[in-house]
matplotlib code that plots the C-alpha trace (Angstrom):
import matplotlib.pyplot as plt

x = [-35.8, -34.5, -32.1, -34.9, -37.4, -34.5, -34.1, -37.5, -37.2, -34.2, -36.1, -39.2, -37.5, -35.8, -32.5, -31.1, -31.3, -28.0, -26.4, -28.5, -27.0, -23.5, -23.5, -24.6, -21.8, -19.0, -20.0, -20.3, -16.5, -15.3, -16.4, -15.5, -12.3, -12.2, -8.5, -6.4, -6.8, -3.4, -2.5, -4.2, -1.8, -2.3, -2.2, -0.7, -2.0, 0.4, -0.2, -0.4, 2.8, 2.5, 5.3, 6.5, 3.4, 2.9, 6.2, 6.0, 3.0, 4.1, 7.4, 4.5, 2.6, 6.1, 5.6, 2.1, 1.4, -1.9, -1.0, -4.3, -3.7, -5.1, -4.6, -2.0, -4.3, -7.9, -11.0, -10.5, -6.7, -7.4, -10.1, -8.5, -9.5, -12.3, -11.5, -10.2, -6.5, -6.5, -4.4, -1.9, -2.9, -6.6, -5.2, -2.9, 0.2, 3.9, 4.0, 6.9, 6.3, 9.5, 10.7, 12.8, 15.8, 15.5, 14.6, 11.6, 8.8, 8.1, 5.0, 2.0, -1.6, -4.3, -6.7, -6.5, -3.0, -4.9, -6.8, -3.9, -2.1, -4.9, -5.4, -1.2, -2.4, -5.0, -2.7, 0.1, -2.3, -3.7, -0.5, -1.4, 2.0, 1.4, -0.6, 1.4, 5.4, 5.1, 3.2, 5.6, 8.9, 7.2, 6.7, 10.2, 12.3, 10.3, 10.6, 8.3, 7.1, 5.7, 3.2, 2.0, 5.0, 3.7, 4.6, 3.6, 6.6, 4.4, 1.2, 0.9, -2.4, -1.4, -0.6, 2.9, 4.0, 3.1, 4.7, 7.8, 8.5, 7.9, 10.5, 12.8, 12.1, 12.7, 16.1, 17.1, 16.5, 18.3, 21.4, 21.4, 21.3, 23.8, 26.6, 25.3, 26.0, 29.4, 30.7, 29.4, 31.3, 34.5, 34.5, 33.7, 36.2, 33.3, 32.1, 28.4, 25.2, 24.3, 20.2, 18.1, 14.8, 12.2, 8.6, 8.4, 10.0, 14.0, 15.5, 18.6, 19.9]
y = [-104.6, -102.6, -100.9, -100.0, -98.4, -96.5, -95.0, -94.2, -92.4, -90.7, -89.1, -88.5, -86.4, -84.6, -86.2, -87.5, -91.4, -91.2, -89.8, -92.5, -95.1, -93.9, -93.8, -97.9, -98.6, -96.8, -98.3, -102.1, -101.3, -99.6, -101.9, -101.0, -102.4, -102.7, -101.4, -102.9, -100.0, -100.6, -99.9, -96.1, -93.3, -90.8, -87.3, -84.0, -80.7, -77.7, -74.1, -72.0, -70.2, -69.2, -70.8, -73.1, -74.7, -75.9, -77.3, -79.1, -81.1, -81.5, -83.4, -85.5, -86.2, -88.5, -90.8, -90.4, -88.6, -86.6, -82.7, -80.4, -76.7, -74.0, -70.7, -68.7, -66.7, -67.2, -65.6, -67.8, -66.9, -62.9, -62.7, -61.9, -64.0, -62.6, -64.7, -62.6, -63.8, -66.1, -64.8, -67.6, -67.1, -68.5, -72.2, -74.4, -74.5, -74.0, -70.5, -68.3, -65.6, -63.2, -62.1, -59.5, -61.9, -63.1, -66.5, -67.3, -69.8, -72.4, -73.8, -75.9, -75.8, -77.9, -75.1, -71.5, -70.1, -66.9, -68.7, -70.5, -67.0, -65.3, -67.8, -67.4, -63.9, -64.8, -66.9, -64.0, -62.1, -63.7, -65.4, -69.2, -70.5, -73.8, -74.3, -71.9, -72.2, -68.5, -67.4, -68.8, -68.0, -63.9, -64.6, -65.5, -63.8, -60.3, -60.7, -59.1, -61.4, -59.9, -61.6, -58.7, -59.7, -63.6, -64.9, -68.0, -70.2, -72.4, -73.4, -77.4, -79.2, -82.9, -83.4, -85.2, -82.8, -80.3, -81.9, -82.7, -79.2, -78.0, -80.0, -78.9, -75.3, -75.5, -77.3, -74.7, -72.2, -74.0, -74.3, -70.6, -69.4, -72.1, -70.5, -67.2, -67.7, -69.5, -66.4, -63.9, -66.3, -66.7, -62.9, -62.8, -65.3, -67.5, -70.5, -70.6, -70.3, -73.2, -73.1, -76.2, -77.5, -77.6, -78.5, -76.2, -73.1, -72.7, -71.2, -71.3, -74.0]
z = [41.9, 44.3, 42.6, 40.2, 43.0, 44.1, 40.8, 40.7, 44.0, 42.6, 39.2, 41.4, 43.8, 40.7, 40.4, 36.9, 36.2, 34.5, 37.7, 40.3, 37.7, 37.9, 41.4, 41.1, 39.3, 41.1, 44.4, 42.5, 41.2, 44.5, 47.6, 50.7, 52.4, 56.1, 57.7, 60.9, 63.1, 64.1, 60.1, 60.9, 60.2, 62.9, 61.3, 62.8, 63.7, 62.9, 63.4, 60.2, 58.9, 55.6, 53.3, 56.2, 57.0, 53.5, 52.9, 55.9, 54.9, 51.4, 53.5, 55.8, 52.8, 51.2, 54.5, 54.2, 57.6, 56.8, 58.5, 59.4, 60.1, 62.8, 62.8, 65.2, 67.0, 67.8, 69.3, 72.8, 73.1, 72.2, 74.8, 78.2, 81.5, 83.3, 86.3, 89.3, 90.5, 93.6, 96.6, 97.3, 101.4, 100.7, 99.2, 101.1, 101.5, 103.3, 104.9, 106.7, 109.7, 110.1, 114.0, 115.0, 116.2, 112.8, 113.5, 111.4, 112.1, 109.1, 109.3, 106.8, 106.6, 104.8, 105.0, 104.0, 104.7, 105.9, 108.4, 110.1, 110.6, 111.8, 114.6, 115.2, 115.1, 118.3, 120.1, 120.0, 121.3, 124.3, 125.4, 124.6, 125.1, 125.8, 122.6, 120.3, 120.1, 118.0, 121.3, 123.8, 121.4, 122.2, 126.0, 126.8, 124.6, 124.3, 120.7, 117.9, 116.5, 112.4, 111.7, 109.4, 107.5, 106.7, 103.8, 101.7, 100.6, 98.3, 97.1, 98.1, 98.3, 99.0, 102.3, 102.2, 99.7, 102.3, 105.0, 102.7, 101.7, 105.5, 106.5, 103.9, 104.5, 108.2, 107.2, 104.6, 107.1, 109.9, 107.5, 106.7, 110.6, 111.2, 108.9, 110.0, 113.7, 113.5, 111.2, 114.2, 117.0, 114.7, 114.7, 118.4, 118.8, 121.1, 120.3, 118.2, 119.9, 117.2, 116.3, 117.0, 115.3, 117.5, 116.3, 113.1, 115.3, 114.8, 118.6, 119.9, 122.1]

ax = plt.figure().add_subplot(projection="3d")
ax.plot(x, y, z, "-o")
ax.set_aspect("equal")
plt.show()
């Protein structure tokens, strides 16, 4: 019966019984089968080459891997970034300030790396030596201290990464004036005026 009402439905709305009656009969011969969908074949997604692209699926196809195709180049990848580039001193990060005696000061900051240097920038300038080893490194030694010159090492959010590649900074940099002063003192003939760490600030001992 309701096979029949749906055949009536069919020639009302202007289809042909003969097709309605068909479509009975394949799905009566064809029932659906259920798959594991741990049997599923997962397909792959190739860019289009023309001549390899098609031989390649014709190969996936024999180990029945169904292959999909994009195109090389699209709209989204032609269009150009209209997003304006980020200056690596307004994220976070491990940063370097040259002086003249060539000893430079490593430091890290969890906020913008151009806010930290302009408050090293204040402290040079009013003297704050007992809060700023950059300020007190300028008092005694008469040193310029470049702060114009600042650079950022890397771009580090996480703060033990941050604190990890400080420390290897300031220990790269201690290395390098280490080999630096013992080849002026062997020429000299004197012993080294060796570097030692203190705080994030490399000085002479």
């Amino acid at each position: 019966m309701e096979k029949a009402h749906v055949l009536d439905v069919f020639v009302k709305n202007g289809y042909n019984r003969h097709v309605g009656q068909k479509a009975f009969l394949k799905a009566k011969k064809e029932p659906s089968i259920r798959r594991d969908p741990n049997d599923r074949v997962m397909g792959v997604n190739l860019p289009y080459i023309q001549g390899a692209t098609n031989r390649t699926a014709r190969i996936l196809r024999k180990f029945d891997v169904p292959a999909t195709f994009r195109p090389l180049n699209t709209i989204h990848s032609s269009l150009t970034s209209v997003k304006d580039p980020i200056d690596p001193k307004e994220m976070k990060g491990v940063y370097v300030i040259p002086c003249s005696c060539g000893i430079p000061y490593i430091g890290e900051t969890g906020r913008s790396i151009n806010q930290w240097i302009s408050e090293h920038s204040s402290d040079l300038r009013h003297g704050r030596t007992k809060s700023s080893a950059l300020a007190e490194h300028a008092e005694k030694t008469m040193h310029h201290v470049c702060i114009e010159e600042a650079q950022v090492i890397a771009k580090v959010a996480q703060f033990h990464h941050r604190k990890f590649r400080e420390a290897l900074e300031i220990e790269k940099g201690r290395k390098i004036l280490i080999g630096m002063m013992a080849g002026r003192s062997a020429v000299a003939g004197s012993q080294p005026c060796l570097p030692s760490l203190r705080g994030p600030f490399l000085v002479r001992s």
